[in-house]
C-alpha positions as CSV (number, residue, x, y, z in Angstrom):
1,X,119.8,112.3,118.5
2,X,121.1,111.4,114.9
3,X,122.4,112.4,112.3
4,X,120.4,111.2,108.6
5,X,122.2,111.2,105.1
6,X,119.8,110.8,102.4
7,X,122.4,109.1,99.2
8,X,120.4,110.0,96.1
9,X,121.2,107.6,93.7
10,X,122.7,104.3,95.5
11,X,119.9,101.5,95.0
12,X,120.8,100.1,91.1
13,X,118.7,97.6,89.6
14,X,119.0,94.6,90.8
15,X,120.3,92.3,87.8
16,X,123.0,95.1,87.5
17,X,124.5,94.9,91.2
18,X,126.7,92.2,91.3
19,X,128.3,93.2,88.3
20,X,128.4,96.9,89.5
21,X,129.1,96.4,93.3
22,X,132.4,94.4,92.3
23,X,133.9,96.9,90.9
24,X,133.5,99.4,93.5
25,X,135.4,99.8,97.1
26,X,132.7,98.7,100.0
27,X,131.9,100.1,102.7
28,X,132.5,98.2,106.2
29,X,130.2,100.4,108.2
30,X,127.2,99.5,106.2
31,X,128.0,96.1,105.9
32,X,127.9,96.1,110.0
33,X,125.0,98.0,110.3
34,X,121.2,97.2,110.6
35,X,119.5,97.3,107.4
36,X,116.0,97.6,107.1
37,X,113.7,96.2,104.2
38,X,113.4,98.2,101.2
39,X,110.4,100.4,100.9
40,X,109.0,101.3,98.0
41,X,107.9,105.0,97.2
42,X,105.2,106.4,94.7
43,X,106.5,109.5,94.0
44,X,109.8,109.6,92.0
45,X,112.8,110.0,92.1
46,X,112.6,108.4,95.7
47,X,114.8,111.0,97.4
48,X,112.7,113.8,97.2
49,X,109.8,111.4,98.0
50,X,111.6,110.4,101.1
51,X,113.1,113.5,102.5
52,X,109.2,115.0,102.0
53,X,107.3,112.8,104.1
54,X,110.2,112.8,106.6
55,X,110.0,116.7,106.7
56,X,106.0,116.2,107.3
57,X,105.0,116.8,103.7
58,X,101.5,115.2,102.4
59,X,100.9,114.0,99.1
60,X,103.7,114.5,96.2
61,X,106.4,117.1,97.2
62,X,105.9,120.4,96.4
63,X,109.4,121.9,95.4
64,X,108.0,125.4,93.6
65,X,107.5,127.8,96.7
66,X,110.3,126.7,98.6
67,X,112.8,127.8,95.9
68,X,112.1,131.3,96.7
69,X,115.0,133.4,99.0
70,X,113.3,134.8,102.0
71,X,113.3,138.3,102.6
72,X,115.3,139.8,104.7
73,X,114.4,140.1,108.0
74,X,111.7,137.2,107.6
75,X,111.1,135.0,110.6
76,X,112.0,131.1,109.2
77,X,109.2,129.7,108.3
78,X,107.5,132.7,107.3
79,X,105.5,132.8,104.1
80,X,106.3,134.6,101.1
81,X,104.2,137.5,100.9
82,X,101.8,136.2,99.0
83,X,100.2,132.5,98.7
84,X,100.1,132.3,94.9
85,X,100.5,128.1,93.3
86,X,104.3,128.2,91.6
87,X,105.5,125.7,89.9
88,X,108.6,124.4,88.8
89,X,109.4,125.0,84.8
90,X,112.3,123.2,83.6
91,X,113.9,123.8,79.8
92,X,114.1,120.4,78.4
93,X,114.4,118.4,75.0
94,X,111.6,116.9,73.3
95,X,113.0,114.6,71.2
96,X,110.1,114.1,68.4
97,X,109.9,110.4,66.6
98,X,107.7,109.0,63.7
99,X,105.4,108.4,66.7
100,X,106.6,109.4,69.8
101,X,107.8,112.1,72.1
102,X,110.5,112.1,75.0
103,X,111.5,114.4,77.6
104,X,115.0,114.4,77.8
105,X,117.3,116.3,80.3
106,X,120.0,119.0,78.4
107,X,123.9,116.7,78.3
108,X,125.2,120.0,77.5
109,X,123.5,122.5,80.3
110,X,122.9,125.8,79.8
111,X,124.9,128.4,80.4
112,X,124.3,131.3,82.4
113,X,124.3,133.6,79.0
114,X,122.2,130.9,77.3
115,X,119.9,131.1,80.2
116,X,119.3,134.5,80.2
117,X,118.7,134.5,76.4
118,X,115.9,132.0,76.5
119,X,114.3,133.6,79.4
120,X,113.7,136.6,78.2
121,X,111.3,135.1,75.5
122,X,109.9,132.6,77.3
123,X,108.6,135.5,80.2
124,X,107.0,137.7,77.6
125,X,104.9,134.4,76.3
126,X,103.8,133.5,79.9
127,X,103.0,136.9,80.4
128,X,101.0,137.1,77.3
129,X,99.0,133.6,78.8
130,X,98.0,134.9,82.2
131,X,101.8,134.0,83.9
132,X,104.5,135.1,85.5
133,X,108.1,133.4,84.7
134,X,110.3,133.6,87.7
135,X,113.6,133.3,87.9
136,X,115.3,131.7,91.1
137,X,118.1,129.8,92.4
138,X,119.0,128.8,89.4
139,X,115.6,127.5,88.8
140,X,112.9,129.0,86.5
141,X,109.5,129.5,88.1
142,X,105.5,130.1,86.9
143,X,103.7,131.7,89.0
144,X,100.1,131.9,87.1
145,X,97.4,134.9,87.4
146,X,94.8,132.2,89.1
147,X,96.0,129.1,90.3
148,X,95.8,125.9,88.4
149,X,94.6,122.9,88.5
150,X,96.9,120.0,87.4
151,X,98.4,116.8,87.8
152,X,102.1,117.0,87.2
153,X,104.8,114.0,86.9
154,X,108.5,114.9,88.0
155,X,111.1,115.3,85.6
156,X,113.1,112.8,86.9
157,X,110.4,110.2,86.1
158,X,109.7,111.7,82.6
159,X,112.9,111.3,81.4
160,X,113.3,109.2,78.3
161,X,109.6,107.8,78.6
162,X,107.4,108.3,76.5
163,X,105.3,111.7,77.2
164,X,102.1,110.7,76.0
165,X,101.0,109.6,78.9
166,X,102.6,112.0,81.3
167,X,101.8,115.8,80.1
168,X,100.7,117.7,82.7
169,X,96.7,117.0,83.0
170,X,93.9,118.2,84.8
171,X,91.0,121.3,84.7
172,X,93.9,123.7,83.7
173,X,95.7,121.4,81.0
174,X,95.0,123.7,78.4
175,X,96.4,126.6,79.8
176,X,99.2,125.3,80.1
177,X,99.7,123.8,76.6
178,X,99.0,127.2,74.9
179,X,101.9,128.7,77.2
180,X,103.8,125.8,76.1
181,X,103.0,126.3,72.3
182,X,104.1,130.2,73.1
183,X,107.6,129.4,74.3
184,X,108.2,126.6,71.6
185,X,107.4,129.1,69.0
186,X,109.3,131.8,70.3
187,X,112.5,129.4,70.8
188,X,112.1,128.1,67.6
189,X,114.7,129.4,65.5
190,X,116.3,131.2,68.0
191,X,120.3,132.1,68.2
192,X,121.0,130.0,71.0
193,X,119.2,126.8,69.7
194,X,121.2,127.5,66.5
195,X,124.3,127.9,68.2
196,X,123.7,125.1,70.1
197,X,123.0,122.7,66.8
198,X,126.0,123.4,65.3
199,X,127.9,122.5,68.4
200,X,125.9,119.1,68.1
201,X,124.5,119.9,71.5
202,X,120.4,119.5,71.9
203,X,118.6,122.3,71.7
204,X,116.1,123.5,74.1
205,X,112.8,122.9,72.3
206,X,110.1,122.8,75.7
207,X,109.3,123.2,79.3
208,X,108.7,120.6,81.9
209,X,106.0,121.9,84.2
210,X,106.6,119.5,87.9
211,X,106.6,120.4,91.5
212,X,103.7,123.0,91.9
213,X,101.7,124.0,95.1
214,X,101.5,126.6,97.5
215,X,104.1,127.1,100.6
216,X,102.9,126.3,103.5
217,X,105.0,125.6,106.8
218,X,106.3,122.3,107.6
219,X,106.2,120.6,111.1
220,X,108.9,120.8,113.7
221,X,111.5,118.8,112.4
222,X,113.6,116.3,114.7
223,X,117.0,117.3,112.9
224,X,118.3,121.0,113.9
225,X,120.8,121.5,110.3
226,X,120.6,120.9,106.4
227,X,123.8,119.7,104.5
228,X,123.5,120.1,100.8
229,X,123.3,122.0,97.8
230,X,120.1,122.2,96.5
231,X,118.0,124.9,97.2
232,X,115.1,122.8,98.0
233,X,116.2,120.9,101.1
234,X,116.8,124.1,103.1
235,X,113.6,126.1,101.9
236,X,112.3,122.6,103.4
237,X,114.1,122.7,106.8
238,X,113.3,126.9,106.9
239,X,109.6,125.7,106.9
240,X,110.2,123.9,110.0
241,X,111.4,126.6,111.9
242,X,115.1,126.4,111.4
243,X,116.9,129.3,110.9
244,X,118.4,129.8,107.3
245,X,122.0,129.9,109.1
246,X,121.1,126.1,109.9
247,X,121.7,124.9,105.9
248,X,125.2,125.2,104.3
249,X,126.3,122.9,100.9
250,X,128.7,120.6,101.0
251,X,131.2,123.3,100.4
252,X,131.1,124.5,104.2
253,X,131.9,123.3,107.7
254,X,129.9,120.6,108.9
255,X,127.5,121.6,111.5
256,X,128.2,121.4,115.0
257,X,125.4,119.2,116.5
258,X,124.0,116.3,117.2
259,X,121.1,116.1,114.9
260,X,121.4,117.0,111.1
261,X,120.2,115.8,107.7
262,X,122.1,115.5,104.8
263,X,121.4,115.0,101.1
264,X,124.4,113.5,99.3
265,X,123.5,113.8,95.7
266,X,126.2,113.2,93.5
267,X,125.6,109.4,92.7
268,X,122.5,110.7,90.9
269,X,123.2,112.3,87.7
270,X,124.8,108.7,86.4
271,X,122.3,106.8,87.7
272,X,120.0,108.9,86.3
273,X,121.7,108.4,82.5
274,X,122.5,104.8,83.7
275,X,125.8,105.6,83.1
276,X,127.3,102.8,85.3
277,X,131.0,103.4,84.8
278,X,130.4,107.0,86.1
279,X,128.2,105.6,88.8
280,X,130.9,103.1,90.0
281,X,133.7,106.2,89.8
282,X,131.4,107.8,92.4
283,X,130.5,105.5,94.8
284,X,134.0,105.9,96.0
285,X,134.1,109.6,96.8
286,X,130.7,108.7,98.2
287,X,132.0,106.6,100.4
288,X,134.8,108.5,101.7
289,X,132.2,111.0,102.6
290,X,130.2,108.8,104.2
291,X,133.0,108.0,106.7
292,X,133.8,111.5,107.1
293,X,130.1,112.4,107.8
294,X,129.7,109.0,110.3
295,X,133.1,110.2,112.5
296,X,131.9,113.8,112.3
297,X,128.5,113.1,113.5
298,X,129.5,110.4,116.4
299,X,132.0,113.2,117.5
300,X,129.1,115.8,117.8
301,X,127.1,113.6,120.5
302,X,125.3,111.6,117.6
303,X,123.9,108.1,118.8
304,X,123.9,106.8,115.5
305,X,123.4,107.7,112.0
306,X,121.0,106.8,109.8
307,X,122.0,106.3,106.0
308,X,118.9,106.1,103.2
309,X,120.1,104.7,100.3
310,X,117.7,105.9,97.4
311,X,116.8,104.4,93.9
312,X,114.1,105.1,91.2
313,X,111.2,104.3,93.2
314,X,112.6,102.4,96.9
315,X,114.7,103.3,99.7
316,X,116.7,101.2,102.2
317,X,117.5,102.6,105.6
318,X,120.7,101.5,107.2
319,X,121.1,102.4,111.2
320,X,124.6,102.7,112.2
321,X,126.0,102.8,115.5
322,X,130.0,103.2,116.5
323,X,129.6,99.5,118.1
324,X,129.1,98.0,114.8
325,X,132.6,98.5,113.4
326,X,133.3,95.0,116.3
327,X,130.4,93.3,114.6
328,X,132.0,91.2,112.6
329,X,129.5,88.5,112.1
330,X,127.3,91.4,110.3
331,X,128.8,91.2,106.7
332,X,126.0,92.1,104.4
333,X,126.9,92.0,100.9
334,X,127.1,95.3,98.8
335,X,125.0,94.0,96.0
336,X,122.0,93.1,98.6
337,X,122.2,96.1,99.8
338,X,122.2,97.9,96.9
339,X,120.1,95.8,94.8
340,X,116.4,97.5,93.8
341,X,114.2,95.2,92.1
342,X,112.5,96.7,88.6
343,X,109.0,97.8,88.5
């Protein structure tokens, strides 16, 4: 029995470590422990990739259907009611160039209020193109009439690229550029986006269309809890067969057992931005969590824990066991640990 904590975030490229890892307080424990090679991952950002597979997932994750609530009363891992292909929608910026387009993620994020106000529009023009818009967990969900065919790229992996190359393609590709077209036009102009430009804050000028597919249950899963706080990760574990009362965020009480996953997230939003001064601030309440999570988890009957450090596209698995802390002739260096090598 162990415990697994997923760090989103932690692999930096590699010219980059040294420089970064110096500034930031190490971590004994994964020093000591047994670090396995880095494995790369197709599907970015590598966490999801990672924690997908390891939940019995095929192919590239499908986040969509497990954003839904269950019903109440619903067995875990139930299906929703019907079996209809979601997808996830994501307001974004397009920033538009002399000859280029990029996706880029909102620095100032909606607010609730702002939220609401763009919905509204942005439902009657998928309504008007065959669609439902859904709104859930925070998340905004399409839910076409018939399902569609497409081949998505996450948003995490779109983000300042070039889009070109990356719009949503496939049999139904032109569905969902008229849908597109819809919302832009009905956004265009409107009071929030104006607000929002004289603040000097992006407006929200598209949709990012990732994450689709059809919920389906997920094989028994050899951790019994979910620590974390996005919705995903415990639709995920639900589909295994664990009870919803199995998944808290970070927020709650650890759970009491010997085998749990966690996904510790908060390195990723600077890594994301490659804002490395913000990166290095974290790492530290990262790893004072860590610790916390390691003596929590040995206390609960653990054997060891396993800690996936995540980049872009690789992951590194590090197995620690309470022994390690009198292995001193382990020292592994923070920057080789850390280091992920660019594409």
């Amino acid at each position: 029995m162990r415990w697994t904590v997923v760090v989103a975030g932690a692999l930096v490229p590699a010219p980059l470590a040294a420089e970064l890892c110096a500034g930031v307080r190490a971590v004994p424990l994964l020093a000591r422990g047994t670090a396995e090679p880095l494995q790369a991952i197709d599907n970015a950002p590598a966490h999801w990739a990672w924690l997908w597979r390891a939940l019995g997932g095929q192919g590239a994750p499908v986040l969509a259907p497990y954003f839904l609530p269950r019903h109440a009363g619903s067995r875990p891992g139930d299906a929703p009611e019907d079996n209809a292909k979601l997808w996830v929608c994501d307001p974004v910026h397009f920033a538009v160039g002399l000859d280029d387009v990029q996706a880029q993620a909102l620095a100032a994020p909606l607010t609730e209020a702002e939220s609401r106000a763009l919905f509204a529009p942005a439902a009657e023009a998928a309504q008007a193109c065959g669609a439902t818009l859904i709104a859930s967990e925070g998340r905004w969900l399409l839910r076409p009439e018939s399902p569609w065919t497409l081949d998505t790229v996450p948003l995490d992996a779109a983000l300042g690229q070039s889009v070109r190359q990356l719009w949503p393609r496939g049999a139904d590709a032109l569905h969902w550029r008229k849908l597109l077209t819809e919302v832009q036009m009905r956004w265009h102009e409107h009071p929030v986006n104006e607000a929002r430009a004289q603040r000097g804050s992006a407006v929200v000028n598209g949709l990012w269309l990732h994450g689709g597919g059809t919920y389906a249950p997920l094989p028994p899963a050899r951790w019994q809890a979910a620590v974390g706080d996005d919705p995903v990760l415990h639709g995920w574990l639900c589909a295994t067969g664990a009870t919803p009362a199995a998944c808290v965020d970070h927020a709650a009480p650890l759970p009491r057992t010997a085998a749990a996953l966690v996904l510790d997230d908060r390195l990723w939003p600077s890594h994301l931005a490659q804002d490395w001064p913000a990166w290095q601030r974290a790492v530290d309440a990262t790893a004072t969590r860590l610790q916390t999570l390691t003596a929590h988890a040995y206390a609960q009957g653990a054997q060891a824990v396993e800690v996936v450090l995540c980049g872009q596209r690789s992951t590194r698995t590090c197995t620690l066991r309470e022994s390690d802390r009198w292995r001193f002739w382990r020292n592994t260096p923070l920057p080789q640990l850390l280091a992920e090598p660019l594409a």
